[in-house]
C-alpha positions in Angstrom: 45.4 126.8 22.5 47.1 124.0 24.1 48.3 123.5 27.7 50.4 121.3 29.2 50.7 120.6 32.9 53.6 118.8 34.6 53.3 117.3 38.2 56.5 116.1 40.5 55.2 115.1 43.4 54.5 111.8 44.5 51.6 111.9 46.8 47.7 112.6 44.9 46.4 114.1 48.3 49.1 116.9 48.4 48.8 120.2 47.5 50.8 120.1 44.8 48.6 117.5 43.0 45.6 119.6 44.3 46.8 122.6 42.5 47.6 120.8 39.0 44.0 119.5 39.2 43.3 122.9 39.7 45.5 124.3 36.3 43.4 121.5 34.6 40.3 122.3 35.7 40.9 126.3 35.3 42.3 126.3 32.2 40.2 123.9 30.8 37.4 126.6 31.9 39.5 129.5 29.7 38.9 127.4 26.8 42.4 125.4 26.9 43.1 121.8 25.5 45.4 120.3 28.4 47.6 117.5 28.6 49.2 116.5 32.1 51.9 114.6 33.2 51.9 113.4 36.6 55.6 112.1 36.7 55.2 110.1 39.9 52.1 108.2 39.2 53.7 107.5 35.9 56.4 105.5 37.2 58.6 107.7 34.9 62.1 106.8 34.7 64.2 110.0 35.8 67.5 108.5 34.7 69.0 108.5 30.9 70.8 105.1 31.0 72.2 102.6 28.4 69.2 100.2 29.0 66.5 103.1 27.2 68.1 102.6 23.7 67.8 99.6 21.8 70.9 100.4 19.6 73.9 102.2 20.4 75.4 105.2 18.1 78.8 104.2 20.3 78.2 100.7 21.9 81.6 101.3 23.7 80.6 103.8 26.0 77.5 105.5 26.8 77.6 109.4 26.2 74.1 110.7 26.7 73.7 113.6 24.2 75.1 111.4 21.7 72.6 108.9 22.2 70.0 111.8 22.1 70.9 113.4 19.0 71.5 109.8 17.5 67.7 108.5 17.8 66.6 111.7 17.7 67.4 112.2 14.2 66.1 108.7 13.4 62.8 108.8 15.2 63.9 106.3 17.6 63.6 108.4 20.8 62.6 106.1 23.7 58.7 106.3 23.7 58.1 107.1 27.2 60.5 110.3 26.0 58.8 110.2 22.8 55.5 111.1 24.7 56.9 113.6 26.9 58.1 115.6 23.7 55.4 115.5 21.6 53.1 117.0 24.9 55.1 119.6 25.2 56.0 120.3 21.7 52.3 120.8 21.2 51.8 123.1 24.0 51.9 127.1 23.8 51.4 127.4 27.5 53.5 124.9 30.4 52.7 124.6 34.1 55.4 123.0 36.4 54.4 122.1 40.0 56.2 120.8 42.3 57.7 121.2 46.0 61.2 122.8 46.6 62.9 120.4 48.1 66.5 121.0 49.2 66.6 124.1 47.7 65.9 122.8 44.2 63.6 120.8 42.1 62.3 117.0 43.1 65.2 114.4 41.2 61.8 113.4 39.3 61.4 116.6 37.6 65.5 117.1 36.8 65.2 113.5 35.4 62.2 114.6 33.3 64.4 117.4 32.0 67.4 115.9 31.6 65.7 113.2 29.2 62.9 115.1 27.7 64.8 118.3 26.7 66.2 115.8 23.9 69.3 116.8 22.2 68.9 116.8 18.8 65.5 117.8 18.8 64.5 119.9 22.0 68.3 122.0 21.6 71.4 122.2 19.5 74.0 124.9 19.6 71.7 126.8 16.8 68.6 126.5 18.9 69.0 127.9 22.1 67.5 131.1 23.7 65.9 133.3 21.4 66.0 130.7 19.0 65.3 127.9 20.5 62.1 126.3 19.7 59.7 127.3 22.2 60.2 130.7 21.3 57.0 132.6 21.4 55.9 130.1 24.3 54.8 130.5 27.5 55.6 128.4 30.9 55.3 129.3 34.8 56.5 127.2 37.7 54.0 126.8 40.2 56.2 126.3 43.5 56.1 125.1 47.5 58.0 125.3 50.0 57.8 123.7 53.5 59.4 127.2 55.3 57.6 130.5 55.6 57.5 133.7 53.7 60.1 135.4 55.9 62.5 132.6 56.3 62.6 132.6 52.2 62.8 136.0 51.5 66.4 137.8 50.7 67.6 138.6 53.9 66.0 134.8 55.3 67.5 131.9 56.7 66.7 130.0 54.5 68.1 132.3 51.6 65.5 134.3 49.0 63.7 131.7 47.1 63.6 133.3 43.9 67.3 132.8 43.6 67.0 129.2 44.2 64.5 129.0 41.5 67.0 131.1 39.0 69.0 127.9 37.7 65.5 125.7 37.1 63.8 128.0 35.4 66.9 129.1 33.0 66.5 125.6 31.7 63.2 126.7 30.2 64.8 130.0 28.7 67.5 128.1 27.4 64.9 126.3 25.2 63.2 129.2 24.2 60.0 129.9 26.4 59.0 133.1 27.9 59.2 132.0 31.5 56.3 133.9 33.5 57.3 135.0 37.4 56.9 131.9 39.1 54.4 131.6 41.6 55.8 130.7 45.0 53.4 129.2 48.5 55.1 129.5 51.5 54.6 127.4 54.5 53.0 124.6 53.3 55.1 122.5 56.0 53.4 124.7 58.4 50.4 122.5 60.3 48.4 125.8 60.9 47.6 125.9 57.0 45.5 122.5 57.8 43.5 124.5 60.4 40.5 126.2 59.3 40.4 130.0 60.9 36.7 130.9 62.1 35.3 131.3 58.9 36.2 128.0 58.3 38.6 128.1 55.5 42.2 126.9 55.8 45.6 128.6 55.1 45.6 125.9 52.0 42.2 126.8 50.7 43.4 130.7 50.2 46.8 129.6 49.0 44.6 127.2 46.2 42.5 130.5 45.3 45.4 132.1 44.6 47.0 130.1 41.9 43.6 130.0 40.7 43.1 133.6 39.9 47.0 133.7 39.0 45.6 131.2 35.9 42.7 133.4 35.2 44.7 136.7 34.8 47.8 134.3 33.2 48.1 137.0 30.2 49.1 140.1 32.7 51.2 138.1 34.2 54.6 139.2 33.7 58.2 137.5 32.6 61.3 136.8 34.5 63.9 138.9 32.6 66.4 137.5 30.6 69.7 139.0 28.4 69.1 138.5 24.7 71.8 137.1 22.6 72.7 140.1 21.3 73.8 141.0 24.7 76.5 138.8 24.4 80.1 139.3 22.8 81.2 136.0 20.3 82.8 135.0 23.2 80.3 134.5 25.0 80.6 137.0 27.6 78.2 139.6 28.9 78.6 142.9 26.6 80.2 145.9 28.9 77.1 147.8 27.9 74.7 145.2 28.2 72.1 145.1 31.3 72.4 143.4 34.3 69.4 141.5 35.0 70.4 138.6 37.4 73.0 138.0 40.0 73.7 135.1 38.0 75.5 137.1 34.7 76.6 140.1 36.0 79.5 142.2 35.3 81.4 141.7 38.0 81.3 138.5 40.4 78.6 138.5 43.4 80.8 135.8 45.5 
């Protein structure tokens, strides 16, 4: 079994880097092949631009999933894309860390998507959701933020995390996977997790151990819940009998 781990943040001391160490070392442990990306360190491009592709399918004007598709189909991806694919095409389990920053991902990480979910060969119209083609597969976003606990929760200032984290991680449905409930770490921006308490471990230490025995018990772990297709009418809109599983589709508008 293969795993692959992607890191967006750019600092090696940080937690985040800590904890992808961590999926490395853990899974690795469980008897996991594992691959990682560290985006930052990397010098990975985040931006789909003209410059990438050495010929043009329309020279004229640059329309990105044309360009995908295009070298996609001619094994002329870019190779720094190229890699990226063939990691996580290979992989039956992905990890994502990184921070929440604004109340999204890092512009490294959406830049990693938006160029490595390859159109052509990541998604088409036919392959998409419960056929897309990491159907069967497995991935969990391992996620801090800087606020507490209470100021992310539903009825917090800062507004419930979990709905924050609903668009990033429908980008992994769309291609297929079974996206695992994401594990969230409050407070990291918090100094008191850098103190130790008297038995001299640290807010970040316990915070560590727990994404570490979330790893170990990865199989129990369960899914964020998604509509099937055949929830859907051909027009694309939610069946009048189908669940409700999300704010996000819904039968009747939240806002």
């Amino acid at each position: 079994m293969r795993a692959h781990i992607v890191l967006a943040h750019p600092e090696r001391k940080s937690l985040n880097a800590r904890l992808a160490r961590m999926s490395e070392e853990t899974l690795s442990e469980h008897g996991w092949a594992t691959t990682l990306s560290d985006l930052y360190s990397m010098g990975f491009d985040p931006c789909d631009r003209p410059e990438h592709y050495a010929t043009r399918a329309n020279p004229d004007a640059f329309h990105v999933q044309t360009e995908q598709r295009f070298h996609a189909e001619r094994g002329t991806t870019p190779s720094d894309v190229a890699a990226e694919v063939g990691k996580l095409s290979q992989a039956d389990f992905l990890v994502v860390h990184f921070p929440l920053w604004w109340f999204g991902m890092p512009a490294m990480l959406k830049g990693w998507m938006d160029r490595v979910f390859v159109y052509g060969s990541i998604y088409r119209s036919t392959m998409r959701h419960d056929t897309g083609l990491f159907r069967g597969k497995k991935m969990i976003a391992c996620v801090t933020t800087g606020s507490s606990a209470e100021a992310c929760a539903h009825d917090g200032v800062e507004g419930d995390t979990r709905l924050h984290l609903w668009p990033i991680l429908y980008s992994y449905r769309y291609i297929g996977f079974d996206v695992l409930q994401p594990e969230i770490l409050h407070g990291i921006g918090s100094a008191t997790y850098l103190e130790a308490g008297e038995d001299g471990v640290n807010s970040l230490d316990v915070l560590a151990e727990r994404w570490r025995a979330t790893l170990r018990n990865i199989e129990t772990r369960s899914r964020v819940a998604y509509n099937r297709d055949c929830d859907f009418e051909s027009s694309k809109r939610l069946r009048p009998e189908a669940p409700e599983l999300s704010p996000f589709i819904s039968h009747a508008a939240k806002i």
